[in-house]
C-alpha positions in Angstrom: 134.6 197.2 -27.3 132.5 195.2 -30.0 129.0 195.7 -29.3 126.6 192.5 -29.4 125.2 191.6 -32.8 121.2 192.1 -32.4 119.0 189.1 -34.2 118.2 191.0 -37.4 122.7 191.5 -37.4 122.7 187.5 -36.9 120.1 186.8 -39.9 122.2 189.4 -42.1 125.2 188.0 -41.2 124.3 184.5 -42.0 123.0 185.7 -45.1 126.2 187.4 -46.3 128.2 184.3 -45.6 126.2 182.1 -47.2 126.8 184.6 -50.5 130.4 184.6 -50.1 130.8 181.1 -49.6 128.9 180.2 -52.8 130.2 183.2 -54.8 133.6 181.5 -53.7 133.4 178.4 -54.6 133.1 178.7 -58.1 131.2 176.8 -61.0 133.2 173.7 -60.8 133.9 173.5 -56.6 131.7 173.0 -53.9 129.4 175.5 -52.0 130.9 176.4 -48.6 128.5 176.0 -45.9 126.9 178.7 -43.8 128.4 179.5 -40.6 126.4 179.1 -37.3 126.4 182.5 -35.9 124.4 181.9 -33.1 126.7 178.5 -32.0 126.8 174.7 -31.7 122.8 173.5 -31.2 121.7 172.0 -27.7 122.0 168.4 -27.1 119.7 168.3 -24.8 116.4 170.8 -24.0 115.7 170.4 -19.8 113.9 174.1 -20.0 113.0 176.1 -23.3 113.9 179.5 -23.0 112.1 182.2 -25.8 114.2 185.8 -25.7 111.9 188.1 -27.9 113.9 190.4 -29.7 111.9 192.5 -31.0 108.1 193.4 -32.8 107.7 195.2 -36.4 105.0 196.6 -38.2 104.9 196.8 -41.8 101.7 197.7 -43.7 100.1 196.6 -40.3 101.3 193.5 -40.4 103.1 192.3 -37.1 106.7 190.4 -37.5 108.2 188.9 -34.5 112.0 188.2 -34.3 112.9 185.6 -31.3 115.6 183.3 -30.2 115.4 179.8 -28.4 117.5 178.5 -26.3 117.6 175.7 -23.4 119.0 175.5 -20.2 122.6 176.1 -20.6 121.7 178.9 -23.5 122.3 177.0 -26.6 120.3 177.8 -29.5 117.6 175.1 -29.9 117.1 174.2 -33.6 114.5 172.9 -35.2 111.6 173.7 -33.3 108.5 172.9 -35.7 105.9 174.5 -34.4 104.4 177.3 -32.1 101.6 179.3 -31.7 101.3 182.5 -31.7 98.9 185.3 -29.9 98.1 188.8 -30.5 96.0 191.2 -28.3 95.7 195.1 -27.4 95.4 196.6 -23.9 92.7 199.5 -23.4 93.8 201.8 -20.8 92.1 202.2 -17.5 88.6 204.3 -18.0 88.8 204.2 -21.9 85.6 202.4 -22.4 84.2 204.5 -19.7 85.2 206.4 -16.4 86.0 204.1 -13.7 86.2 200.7 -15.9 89.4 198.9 -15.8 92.1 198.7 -18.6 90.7 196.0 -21.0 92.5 193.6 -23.0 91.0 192.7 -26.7 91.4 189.3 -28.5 92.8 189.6 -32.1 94.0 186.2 -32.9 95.5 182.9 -32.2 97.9 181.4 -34.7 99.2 177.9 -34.9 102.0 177.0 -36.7 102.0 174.7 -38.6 98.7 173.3 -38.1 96.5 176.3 -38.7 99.7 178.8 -40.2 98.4 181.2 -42.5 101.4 183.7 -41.9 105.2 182.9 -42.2 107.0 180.5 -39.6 110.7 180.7 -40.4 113.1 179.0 -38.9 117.1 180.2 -39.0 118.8 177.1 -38.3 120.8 178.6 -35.6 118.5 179.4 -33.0 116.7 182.1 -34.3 113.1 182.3 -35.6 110.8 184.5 -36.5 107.1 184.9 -37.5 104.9 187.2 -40.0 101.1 187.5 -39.1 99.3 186.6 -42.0 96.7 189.9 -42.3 96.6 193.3 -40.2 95.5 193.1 -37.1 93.4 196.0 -37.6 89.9 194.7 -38.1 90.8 191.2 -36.7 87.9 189.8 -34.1 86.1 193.0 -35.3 88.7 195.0 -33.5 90.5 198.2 -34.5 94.2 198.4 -33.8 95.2 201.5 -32.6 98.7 202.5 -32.4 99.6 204.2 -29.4 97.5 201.3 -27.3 99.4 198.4 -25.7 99.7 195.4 -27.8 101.1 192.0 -26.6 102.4 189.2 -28.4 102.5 185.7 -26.6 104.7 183.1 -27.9 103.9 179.3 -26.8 106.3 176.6 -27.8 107.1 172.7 -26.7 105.0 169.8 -26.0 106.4 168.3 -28.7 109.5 166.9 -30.0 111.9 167.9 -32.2 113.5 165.9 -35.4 115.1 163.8 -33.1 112.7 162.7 -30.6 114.0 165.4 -28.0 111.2 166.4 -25.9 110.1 169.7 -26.0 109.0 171.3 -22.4 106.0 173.8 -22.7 107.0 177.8 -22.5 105.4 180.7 -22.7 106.6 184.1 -23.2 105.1 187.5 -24.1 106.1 191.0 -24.7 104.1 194.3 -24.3 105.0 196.9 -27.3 103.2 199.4 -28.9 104.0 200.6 -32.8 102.9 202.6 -35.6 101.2 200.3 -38.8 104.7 200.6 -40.1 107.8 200.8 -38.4 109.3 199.2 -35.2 108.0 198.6 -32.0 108.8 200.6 -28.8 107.8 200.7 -24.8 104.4 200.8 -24.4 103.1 203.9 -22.5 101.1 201.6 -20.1 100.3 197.8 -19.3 98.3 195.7 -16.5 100.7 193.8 -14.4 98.5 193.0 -11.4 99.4 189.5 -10.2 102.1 187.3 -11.1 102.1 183.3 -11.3 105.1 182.7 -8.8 102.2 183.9 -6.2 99.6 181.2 -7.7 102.2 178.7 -7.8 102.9 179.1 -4.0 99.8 177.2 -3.7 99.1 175.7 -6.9 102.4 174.6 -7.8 102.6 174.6 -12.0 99.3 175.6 -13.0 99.0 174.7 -16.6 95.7 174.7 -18.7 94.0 173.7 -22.1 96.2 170.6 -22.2 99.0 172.0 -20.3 100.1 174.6 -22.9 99.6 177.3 -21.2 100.9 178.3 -17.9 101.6 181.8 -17.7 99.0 184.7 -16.2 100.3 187.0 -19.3 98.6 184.3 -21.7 95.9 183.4 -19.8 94.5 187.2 -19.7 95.0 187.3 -23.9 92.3 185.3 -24.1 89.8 185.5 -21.3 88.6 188.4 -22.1 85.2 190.0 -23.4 86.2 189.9 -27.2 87.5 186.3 -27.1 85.3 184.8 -24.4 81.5 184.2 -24.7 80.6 183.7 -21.5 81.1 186.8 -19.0 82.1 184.7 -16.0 85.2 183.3 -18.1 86.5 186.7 -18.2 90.1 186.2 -16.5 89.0 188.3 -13.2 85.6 187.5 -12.6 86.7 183.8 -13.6 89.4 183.6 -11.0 87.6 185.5 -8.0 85.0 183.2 -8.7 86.8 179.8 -8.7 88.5 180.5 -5.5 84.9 181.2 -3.3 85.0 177.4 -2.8 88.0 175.8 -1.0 90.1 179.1 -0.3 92.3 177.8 2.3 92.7 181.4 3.7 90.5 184.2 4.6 88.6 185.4 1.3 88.5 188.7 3.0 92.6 188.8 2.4 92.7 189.9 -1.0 96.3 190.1 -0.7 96.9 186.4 -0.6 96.9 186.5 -4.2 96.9 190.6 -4.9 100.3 190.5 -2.9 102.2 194.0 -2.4 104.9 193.8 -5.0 106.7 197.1 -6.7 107.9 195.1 -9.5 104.2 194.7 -10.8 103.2 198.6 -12.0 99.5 198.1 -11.1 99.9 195.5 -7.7 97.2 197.8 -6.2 94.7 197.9 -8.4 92.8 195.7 -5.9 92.2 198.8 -3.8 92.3 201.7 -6.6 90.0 200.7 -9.0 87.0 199.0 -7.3 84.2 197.7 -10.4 81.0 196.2 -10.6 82.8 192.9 -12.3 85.4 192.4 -9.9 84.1 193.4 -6.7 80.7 191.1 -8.0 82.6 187.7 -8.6 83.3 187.9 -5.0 79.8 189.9 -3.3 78.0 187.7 -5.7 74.8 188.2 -3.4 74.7 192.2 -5.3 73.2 193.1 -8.1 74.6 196.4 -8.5 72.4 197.4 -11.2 69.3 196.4 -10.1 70.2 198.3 -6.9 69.9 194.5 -4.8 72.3 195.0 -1.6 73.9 197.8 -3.2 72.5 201.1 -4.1 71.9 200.9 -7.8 74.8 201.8 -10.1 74.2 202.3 -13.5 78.3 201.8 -14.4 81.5 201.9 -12.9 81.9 205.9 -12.5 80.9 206.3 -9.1 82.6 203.3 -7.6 85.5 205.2 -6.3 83.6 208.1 -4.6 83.1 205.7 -1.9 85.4 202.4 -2.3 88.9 204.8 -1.8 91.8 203.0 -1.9 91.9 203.0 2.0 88.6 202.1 3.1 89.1 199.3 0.4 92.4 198.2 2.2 91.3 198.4 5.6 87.8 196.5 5.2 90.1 193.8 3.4 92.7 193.0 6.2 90.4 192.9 8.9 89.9 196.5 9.8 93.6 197.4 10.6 94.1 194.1 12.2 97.5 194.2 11.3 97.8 197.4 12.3 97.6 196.5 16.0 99.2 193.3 16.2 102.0 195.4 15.4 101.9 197.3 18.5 102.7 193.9 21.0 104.7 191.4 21.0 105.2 188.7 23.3 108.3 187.1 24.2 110.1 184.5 26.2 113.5 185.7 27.3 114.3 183.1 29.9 113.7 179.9 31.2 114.6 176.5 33.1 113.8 173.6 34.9 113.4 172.1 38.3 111.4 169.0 39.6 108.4 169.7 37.2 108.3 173.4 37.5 109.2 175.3 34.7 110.2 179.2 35.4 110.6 181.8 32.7 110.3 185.4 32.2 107.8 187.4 29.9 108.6 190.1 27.8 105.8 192.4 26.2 106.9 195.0 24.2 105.3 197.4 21.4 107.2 196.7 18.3 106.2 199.7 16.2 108.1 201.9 19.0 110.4 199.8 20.3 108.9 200.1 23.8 108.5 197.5 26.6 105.0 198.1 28.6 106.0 198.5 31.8 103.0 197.0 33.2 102.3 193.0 33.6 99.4 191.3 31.7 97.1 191.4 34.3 97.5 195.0 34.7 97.2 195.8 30.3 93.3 196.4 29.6 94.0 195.6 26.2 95.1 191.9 26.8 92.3 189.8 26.3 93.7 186.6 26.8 97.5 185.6 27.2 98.6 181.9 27.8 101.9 179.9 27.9 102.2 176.2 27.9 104.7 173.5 28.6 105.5 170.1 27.5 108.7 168.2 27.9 110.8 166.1 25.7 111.5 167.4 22.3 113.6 164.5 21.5 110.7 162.0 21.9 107.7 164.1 20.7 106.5 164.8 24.2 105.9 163.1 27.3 102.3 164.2 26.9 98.9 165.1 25.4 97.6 167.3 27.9 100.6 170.4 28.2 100.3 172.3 31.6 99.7 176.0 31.2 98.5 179.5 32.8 96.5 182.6 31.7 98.9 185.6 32.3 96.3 187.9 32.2 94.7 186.2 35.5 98.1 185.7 36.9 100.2 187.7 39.4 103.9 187.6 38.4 106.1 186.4 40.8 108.7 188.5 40.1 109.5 191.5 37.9 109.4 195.1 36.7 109.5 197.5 33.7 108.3 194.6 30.8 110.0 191.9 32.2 108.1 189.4 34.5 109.0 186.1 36.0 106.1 183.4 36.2 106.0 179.2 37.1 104.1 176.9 35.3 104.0 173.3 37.5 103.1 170.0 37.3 105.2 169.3 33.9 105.5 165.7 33.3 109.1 165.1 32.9 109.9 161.2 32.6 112.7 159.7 34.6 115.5 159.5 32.4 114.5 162.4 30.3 115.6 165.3 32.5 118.5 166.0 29.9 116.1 166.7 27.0 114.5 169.5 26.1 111.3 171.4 26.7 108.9 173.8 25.1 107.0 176.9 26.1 104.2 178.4 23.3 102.4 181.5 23.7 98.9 182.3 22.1 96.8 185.0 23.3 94.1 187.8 21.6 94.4 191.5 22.3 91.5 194.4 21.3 91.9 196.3 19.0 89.8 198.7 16.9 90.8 200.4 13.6 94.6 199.4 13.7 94.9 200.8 17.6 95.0 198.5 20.2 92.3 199.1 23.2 90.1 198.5 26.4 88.5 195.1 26.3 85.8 196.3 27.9 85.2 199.1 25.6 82.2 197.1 23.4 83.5 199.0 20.1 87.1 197.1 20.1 86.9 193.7 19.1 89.5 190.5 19.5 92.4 189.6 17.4 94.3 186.5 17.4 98.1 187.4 18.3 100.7 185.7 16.5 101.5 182.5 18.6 105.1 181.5 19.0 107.1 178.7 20.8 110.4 178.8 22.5 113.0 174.9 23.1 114.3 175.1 26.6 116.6 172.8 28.7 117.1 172.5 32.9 119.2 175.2 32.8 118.3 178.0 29.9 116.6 179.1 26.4 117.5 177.1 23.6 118.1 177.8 19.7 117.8 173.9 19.2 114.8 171.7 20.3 112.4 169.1 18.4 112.8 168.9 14.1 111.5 171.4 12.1 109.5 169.4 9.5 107.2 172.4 7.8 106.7 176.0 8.6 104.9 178.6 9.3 105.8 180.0 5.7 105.3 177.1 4.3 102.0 176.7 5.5 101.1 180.3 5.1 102.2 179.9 1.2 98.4 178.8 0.9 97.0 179.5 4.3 98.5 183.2 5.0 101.1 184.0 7.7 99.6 182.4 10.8 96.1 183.0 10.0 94.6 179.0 10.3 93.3 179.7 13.8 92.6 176.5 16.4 90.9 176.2 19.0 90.9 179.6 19.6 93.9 181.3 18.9 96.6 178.5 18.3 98.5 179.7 15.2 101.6 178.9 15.1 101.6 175.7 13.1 105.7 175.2 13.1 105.7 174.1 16.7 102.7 175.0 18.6 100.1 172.5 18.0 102.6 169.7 18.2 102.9 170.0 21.9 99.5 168.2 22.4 99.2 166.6 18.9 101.9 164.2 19.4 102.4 160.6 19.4 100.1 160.0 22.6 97.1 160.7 21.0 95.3 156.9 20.1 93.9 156.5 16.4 91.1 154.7 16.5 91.0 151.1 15.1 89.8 152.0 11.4 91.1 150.4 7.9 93.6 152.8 8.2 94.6 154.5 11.8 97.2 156.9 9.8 94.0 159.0 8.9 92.4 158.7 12.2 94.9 159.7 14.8 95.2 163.0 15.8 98.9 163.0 15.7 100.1 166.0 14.4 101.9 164.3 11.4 99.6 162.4 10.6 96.4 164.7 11.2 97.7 167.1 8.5 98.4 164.6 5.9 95.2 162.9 6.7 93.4 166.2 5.8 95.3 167.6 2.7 94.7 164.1 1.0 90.9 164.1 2.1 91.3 161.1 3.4 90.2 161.9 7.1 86.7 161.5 8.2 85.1 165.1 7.5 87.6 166.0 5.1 86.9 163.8 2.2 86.4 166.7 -0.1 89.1 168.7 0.5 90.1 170.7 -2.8 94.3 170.8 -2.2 95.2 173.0 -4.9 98.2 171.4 -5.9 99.9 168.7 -7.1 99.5 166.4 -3.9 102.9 164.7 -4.2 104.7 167.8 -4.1 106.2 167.3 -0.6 107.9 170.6 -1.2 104.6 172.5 -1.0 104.8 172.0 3.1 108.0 170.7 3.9 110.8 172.8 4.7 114.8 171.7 3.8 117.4 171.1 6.2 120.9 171.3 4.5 119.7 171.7 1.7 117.6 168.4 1.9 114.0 168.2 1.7 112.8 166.8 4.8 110.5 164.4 3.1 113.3 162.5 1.7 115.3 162.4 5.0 115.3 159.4 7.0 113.0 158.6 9.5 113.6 160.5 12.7 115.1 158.0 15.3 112.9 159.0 17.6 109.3 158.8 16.0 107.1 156.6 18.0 104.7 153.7 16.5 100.8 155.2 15.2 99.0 154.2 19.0 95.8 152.5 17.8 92.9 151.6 20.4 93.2 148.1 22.1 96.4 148.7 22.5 98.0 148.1 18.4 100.4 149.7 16.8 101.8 150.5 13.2 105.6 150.4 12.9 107.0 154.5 12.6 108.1 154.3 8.7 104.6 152.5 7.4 102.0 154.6 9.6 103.6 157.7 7.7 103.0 156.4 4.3 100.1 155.3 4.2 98.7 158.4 5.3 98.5 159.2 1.6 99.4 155.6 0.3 96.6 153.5 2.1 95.4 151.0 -1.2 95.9 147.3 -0.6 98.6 146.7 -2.7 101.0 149.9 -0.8 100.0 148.0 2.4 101.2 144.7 0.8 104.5 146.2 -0.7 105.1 147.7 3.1 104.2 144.9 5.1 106.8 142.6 2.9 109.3 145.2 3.8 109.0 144.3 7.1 106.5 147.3 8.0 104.3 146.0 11.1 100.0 147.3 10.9 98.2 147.3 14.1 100.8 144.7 15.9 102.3 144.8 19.2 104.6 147.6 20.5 107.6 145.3 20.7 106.8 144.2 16.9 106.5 147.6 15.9 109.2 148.7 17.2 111.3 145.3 16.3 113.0 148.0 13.5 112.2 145.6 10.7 111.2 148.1 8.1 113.9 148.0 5.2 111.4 151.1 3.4 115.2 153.1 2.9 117.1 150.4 0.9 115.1 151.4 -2.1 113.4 154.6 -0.8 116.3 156.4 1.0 118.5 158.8 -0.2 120.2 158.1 -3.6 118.4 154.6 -3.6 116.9 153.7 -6.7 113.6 154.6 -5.9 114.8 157.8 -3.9 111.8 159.1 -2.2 112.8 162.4 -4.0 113.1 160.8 -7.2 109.4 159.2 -7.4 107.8 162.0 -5.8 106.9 164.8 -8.6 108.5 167.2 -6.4 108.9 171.2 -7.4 
C-alpha cells in the first residue's frame, strides 16, 4: 500500500517536477508547469482549517511546516498573511514547590506587516514559516530543550487575491526539540479547560479584534513574561472577570473546570491549590500578609492542607451531590376525575437501587416534599395558582414498600378541556451532611434542594407527550449548571416546572412595553436575559443575545425559535383588560424600539387592543419571517 506523502515529500516533490519539466523543455520550447500536488485550490473558504505538520530546529531557529485547507479540505492558496506565536511551558513546581506549570512569552510575529523571518507560501496549500532569530534569549528568556514549547498559528480576517474572505483560525501545537533537529512529543503540557466549555455560555469568544479565539492562544500571552499587569495573567484574569455576573454558583468551580479525561490536567482545580489562583477568587486574603489566611510565604505549603478532596468537597457544596444521589422521587401513575387528580409516589435510593419502604411522612430525612397540578397543556394552563400538597405532612391513602397512592383536589379543569392534558411537578429539600443523607432534626445536617421534575398526564394515565418543549434544563444549565437556579424555594426544574404558574394568566402591567412586565414564563425569561425587565437592567448575558440557540432546544431538527407560533399561545394579558396579539408580544420582548413596533403593527400585530382584535389572527409576521421566507427568522438571527 502506498503510504501518504508527508509535507516536506509534497515540497520535494513539487520541486523535482518543476526541474524535470524545465530540464525537458529544452532551450527553444516552453517550460512545463509545476504540478499541484496537493490538488485543485478552494473556490470557496466557509471555515479555515491549519493542519500543523510538523516543528524544526536548526541552529535554534524554529521552522514550522503547515497546510491550509477549507471546509471541504481543499488546499487554500494564497493566504498573505499570518501571525505567528512562540512560547515555552515550565513544569508544575519548577519555579518553586507547589507553583503551577508556567508558560513564558518569546514572541509574536506578523507576517507580512512586522515579518522579520521567512513566510513562504507553496502555491498548493502548503506553507511554511522560519523564525527570524533563536528563541533562546528572546523576551529575556532561555529556551530550554526538554521544556514544552508551543507554536500558535493565527490566520484569516482578511481576504485573499480575489476578495474571498478569510474566516479567523487558530491553531497550535505543543512540541519539544533539541536547538537542532526535529521536534517530538512533549513530556508534559497544561490542558486544563477547553473553549467548547466557555462557549456553552459565551458562544464564540473572540478577542483583540476578534483574532483570537482559542484558550491555547490566549494563555501564550497572558502570562507573567508577556503581561505587565499581574491581574492579566490568563488565570487570575479569568477567575476574576467572572466574580461579577456568574450566572451559577461561584462555589462550582466545575462549571468551567468541568471533569473531562481528554484534558491531561482537568483537575488541577483541586490538585494544585496557589496563592494566585485561589486569590482571584478569595480576593478578601492576603496570603502573605497573613490577612484571613495564615501567612504563607509561597506556594509550598498550600497542599498540606487544600488536598485534592477537601478542595473538591468545599467546592460542590459539601458532598451535596453526594446525597442527592441517594433519593429520587418519582411519579409512576396517575389520572383524572372531576378535579381530583390521583397518582402514586415512588422514592427510591438511586445509588443502590433500593425503594424506601417507608412514605414521606415517615423519612426523617425528608425535609420538604411537594407535588402540584395544573390542567391543560395544550392551552398553557387553566390557571396561575396550581393546587398542591406537602407529602411529608400527608398520610398516603394507599400503598406499601415505596410505592404510595395520594389525591390532590380542587384542579381547575375547564369545560371542554377534560381531553387535554395535565401536569404534576415535584420539588422538595432533603438533609444531608457530608454526602450522606440525614435526620432533619439533627442541627449538624443542613437542606439541599432536590432535583425538581414534572410528569404530562391525561384522565386515564402518565403521559410521554404534554405541553412544547421550548428550552431545557441543559440548555439552561449550559450557563446556569444542571438545575441549580433555585426559586422560590426549591423550584428547579426550569423545562416545565415554573410554567405551571407562569403562564398566560399572569396580567403585565400597562407599561411602554407589557412583554417585559408580565410574569409569563416566556416572556419573564426573555425580559431578564435582555435586561430589559425592571430590576434587571444590568444583566451581563454573556453571549451573543441573538443566539436563540443558546436556550432553545430543536425539535426535528428545527430550532424552536424559527418554528411557527404555537397555535395555542394566548394574547400578553395587560391590566384594564388589553391585550398584545401572540406573535408581536413575543418579539418585542427583545425588539421593543419604535420603529420594530411600527414594522409589527403594519403587519397586522395588535398592542394593548381588545381580546377579539388580538386574537383576529391578523399578524402576517411568517410571510417574511417563517421558515424559508426571505427573512427566515433563522437566517437574520446570528444563530450558532
Amino acid at each position: 500500500m502506498m503510504k501518504k506523502m508527508t509535507h516536506l515529500n509534497r515540497y520535494a516533490a513539487t520541486l523535482a517536477v518543476a526541474f524535470i519539466l524545465s530540464a525537458c523543455g529544452g532551450d527553444d520550447g516552453t517550460p512545463g508547469q509545476p504540478g499541484e500536488p496537493g490538488g485543485p485550490p478552494a473556490m470557496t473558504v466557509d471555515t479555515l482549517k491549519i493542519a500543523i505538520d510538523d516543528v524544526s530546529m536548526q541552529s535554534g531557529i524554529a521552522t514550522v511546516n503547515y497546510r491550509v485547507t477549507n471546509q471541504d479540505d481543499e488546499p487554500v492558496v494564497g493566504v498573505a498573511s499570518a501571525t505567528f506565536i512562540a512560547a515555552q511551558l515550565l513544569p508544575q513546581g519548577y519555579t518553586n514547590a507547589g507553583n503551577s506549570s508556567q508558560w513564558q512569552f518569546f514572541t509574536s510575529q506578523n507576517c507580512p506587516a512586522r515579518c522579520t523571518g521567512d513566510y513562504v507560501d507553496y502555491k498548493n496549500g502548503d506553507y511554511s514559516y522560519t523564525f527570524d532569530a533563536p528563541f533562546d534569549g528572546m523576551n529575556d528568556i532561555s529556551y530550554q530543550a526538554g521544556a514544552t514549547q508551543r507554536l500558535v498559528i493565527k490566520m484569516g480576517g482578511d481576504s485573499l487575491a480575489d476578495g474571498t474572505v478569510l474566516p479567523v483560525t487558530n491553531q497550535h501545537i505543543d512540541w519539544q526539540a533539541p536547538t537542532t533537529g526535529p521536534s517530538a512529543e512533549p513530556a508534559y503540557t497544561r490542558n486544563i479547560v477547553t473553549m467548547a466549555t466557555c462557549n456553552s455560555c459565551h458562544n464564540d469568544l473572540a478577542f483583540h479584534g476578534s483574532n483570537y479565539n482559542q484558550i491555547e492562544t490566549c494563555v501564550t500571552c497572558h502570562n507573567a513574561d508577556r503581561v505587565s499587569n499581574p491581574d492579566n495573567i490568563f488565570p487570575q484574569m479569568v477567575h476574576a472577570k467572572h466574580l461579577s455576573g456568574f450566572p451559577g454558583s461561584l462555589a462550582n468551580c466545575q462549571t468551567c473546570h468541568v471533569a473531562d479525561d481528554t484534558l491531561s490536567e482537568n483537575h488541577n482545580w483541586t490538585r494544585v491549590p496557589t496563592m494566585e489562583a485561589c486569590g482571584a477568587c478569595h480576593n478578601n486574603i492576603d496570603f502573605k500578609a497573613g490577612q484571613g489566611h495564615p501567612a504563607q510565604a509561597d506556594n509550598a505549603n498550600c497542599i498540606a492542607c487544600h488536598n485534592p478532596d477537601w478542595t473538591a468537597n468545599v467546592h460542590n457544596d459539601g458532598g451535596n451531590d453526594e446525597a442527592l444521589g441517594q433519593f429520587e422521587a418519582s411519579i409512576t401513575s396517575a389520572s383524572l376525575s372531576g378535579d381530583t387528580v390521583s397518582f402514586t409516589l415512588s422514592l427510591r435510593n438511586p445509588a443502590s437501587g433500593q425503594l424506601y419502604t417507608d412514605s414521606a411522612n415517615n423519612l426523617n430525612f425528608v425535609a420538604d416534599l411537594r407535588v402540584y397540578a395544573n390542567w391543560g397543556t395544550s392551552f398553557d394552563y387553566a390557571t396561575r395558582s396550581p393546587r398542591s400538597i406537602r407529602l411529608q405532612e400527608e398520610v398516603p391513602i394507599a400503598g406499601s414498600d415505596g410505592r404510595y397512592s395520594y389525591q390532590i383536589t380542587g384542579v381547575t379543569v375547564p369545560t371542554g378541556t377534560e381531553m387535554d392534558l395535565g401536569a404534576l411537578a415535584i420539588q422538595g429539600k432533603v438533609c444531608a451532611a457530608n454526602g450522606v443523607l440525614g435526620d432533619c432534626s439533627d442541627t449538624t445536617n443542613s437542606e439541599v434542594n432536590i432535583k425538581s421534575s414534572h410528569q404530562f398526564f391525561s384522565a386515564q394515565a402518565l403521559s410521554d407527550s404534554g405541553r412544547r418543549v421550548v428550552v431545557t434544563n441543559d440548555t439552561c444549565g449550559s450557563c446556569h449548571g444542571d438545575q441549580q437556579l433555585n426559586f422560590h424555594g426549591s423550584r428547579n426544574d426550569l423545562e416545565g416546572q415554573c410554567q405551571l404558574c407562569h403562564n398566560p394568566n399572569m396580567v403585565a402591567d400597562a407599561t411602554d412595553n407589557p412583554s417585559t412586565a408580565t410574569a409569563d414564563y416566556k416572556h419573564l425569561v426573555h425580559g431578564i436575559h435582555s435586561g430589559q425587565r425592571e430590576g434587571y437592567e444590568s444583566i451581563n448575558y454573556p453571549g451573543n443575545l441573538g443566539n436563540c440557540a443558546q436556550c432553545h432546544n430543536q425539535q426535528a431538527g428545527v430550532l424552536t425559535a424559527g418554528l411557527p407560533l404555537y397555535a395555542g399561545v394566548k394574547p400578553l394579558a395587560i391590566t384594564g383588560d388589553l391585550y398584545t396579539s401572540p406573535t408581536a408580544a413575543i418579539c418585542s420582548d427583545c425588539h421593543a424600539s419604535d420603529s420594530a413596533t411600527n414594522h409589527m403593527v403594519q403587519q397586522g400585530a395588535v398592542f394593548k387592543g381588545s381580546l377579539a382584535d388580538a386574537n383576529a389572527l391578523t399578524e402576517s409576521c411568517t410571510t417574511c419571517h417563517g421558515q424559508g421566507a426571505s427573512a427566515d427568522v433563522l437566517k437574520v438571527h446570528p444563530i450558532k
